[in-house]
C-alpha positions, 0 to 999 in steps of 0.5 A: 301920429307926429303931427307939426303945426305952424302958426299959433293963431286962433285955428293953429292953437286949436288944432293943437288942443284937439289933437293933443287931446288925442294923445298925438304927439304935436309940435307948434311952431309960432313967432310970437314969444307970447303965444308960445310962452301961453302956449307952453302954459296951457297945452302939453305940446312941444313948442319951436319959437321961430319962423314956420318957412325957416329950415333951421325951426323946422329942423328944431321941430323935427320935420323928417320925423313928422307925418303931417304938417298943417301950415295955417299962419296969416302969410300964404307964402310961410304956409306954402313954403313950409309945405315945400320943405315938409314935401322935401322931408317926406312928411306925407301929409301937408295941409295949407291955408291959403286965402290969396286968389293967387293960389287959387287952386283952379290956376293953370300956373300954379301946380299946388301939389308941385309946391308939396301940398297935399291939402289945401285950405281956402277960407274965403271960397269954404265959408262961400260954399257954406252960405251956398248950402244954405240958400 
């Protein structure tokens, strides 16, 4: 599976260690050069310096040709974007992070799936529904 990660924080970075692990073959993007060059250094992916929401880097990265996309940088915007243009590709599958209660994904003025997610992350309501397991 061809599987395109943008952002290369502490969640990007592991995803692409656990999947590169399981002998998919994955692709980071991130716009820190350090990342990249510790990434490059660590882990046997193939890395796209640039912005995660920029046409261009996801054309580097080869986006048409990816069968998902896991958009998990800090900007809710750079991940709901580049779901948008992995949706404009086919990628079928597109995971967002998204932690704004903007977003939310009850909103009657926001369609998510019309955005091209196909999966949403929201950290804040996850971790919320966690500790309401717990009591």
């Amino acid at each position: 599976m061809k599987i395109v990660i943008i952002g290369a924080g502490m969640v990007g970075y592991n995803l692409a260690k656990h999947f590169s692990g399981l002998a998919h073959n994955i692709t980071v993007i991130e716009r820190d050069k350090e990342l990249c060059e510790q990434i490059n250094s660590k882990l046997d992916v193939f890395v796209v310096e640039g912005v995660g929401s920029s046409p261009d880097v996801l054309e580097k990265a080869d986006i048409g040709q990816a069968d998902m996309v896991i958009a998990v940088t800090p900007s809710d915007e750079t991940n709901l974007l580049a779901c948008h243009f992995a949706m404009q590709n086919e990628v079928p599958k597109r995971i967002a992070r998204v932690k704004s209660d903007i977003y939310k994904t009850d909103s009657k003025h926001v369609s998510i799936e019309k955005l091209g997610v196909t999966s949403l992350i929201e950290p804040e309501r996850e971790v919320m529904e966690r500790i309401l397991q717990y009591i």
